[in-house]
SELUMBA-272395 format. One record per residue (C-alpha): x, y, z; residue in one letter. Coordinates in steps of 0.5 Angstrom, whole numbers, plus 500, padded with zeros to 3 digits. Example, Ala and Ser with C-alpha at 12.3 -4.5 7.8 and 13.67 -1.06 7.14 Angstrom:
// SELUMBA-272395
525491516A 527498514S 
***
This chain:
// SELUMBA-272395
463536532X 459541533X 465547530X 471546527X 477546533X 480552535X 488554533X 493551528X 491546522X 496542519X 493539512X 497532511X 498528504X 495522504X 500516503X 501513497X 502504498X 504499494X 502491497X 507487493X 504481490X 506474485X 502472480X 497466483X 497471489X 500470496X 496470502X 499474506X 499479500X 491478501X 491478508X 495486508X 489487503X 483486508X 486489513X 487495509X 481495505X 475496511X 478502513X 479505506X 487505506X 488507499X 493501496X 495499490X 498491488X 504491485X 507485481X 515483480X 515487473X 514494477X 519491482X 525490476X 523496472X 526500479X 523508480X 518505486X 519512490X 516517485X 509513485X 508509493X 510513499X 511505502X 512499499X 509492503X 513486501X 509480505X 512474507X 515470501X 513476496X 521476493X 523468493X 517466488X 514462492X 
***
């Protein structure tokens, strides 16, 4: 654009996102990583210790939990 635009601004606050992983890794964890990845969408993997140490919402805005992310499988 050649000028900013006219009129009111509102500055939006990025979203903090937490993927939900096992170890060994889930493919439906790593296919929400692709996708997010190329668009720079900024995320953070998390494992079944950050979900049982519980106090998530003062870090992630967000939490994916991908197919069989909490069966252990």
């Amino acid at each position: 654009m050649p000028k900013a635009p006219a009129g009111d601004a509102l500055k939006l606050k990025g979203v903090r996102a937490a993927v939900v992983n096992v170890y060994g890794g889930l493919m439906p964890a790593g296919w929400t990583r692709w996708l997010f990845e190329p668009y720079e969408f900024p995320h953070e993997g998390i494992y079944p210790q950050a979900l049982d140490a519980g106090k998530l919402n003062a870090k992630y805005d967000v939490h994916v939990l991908p197919t069989r992310a909490l069966c252990g499988a």
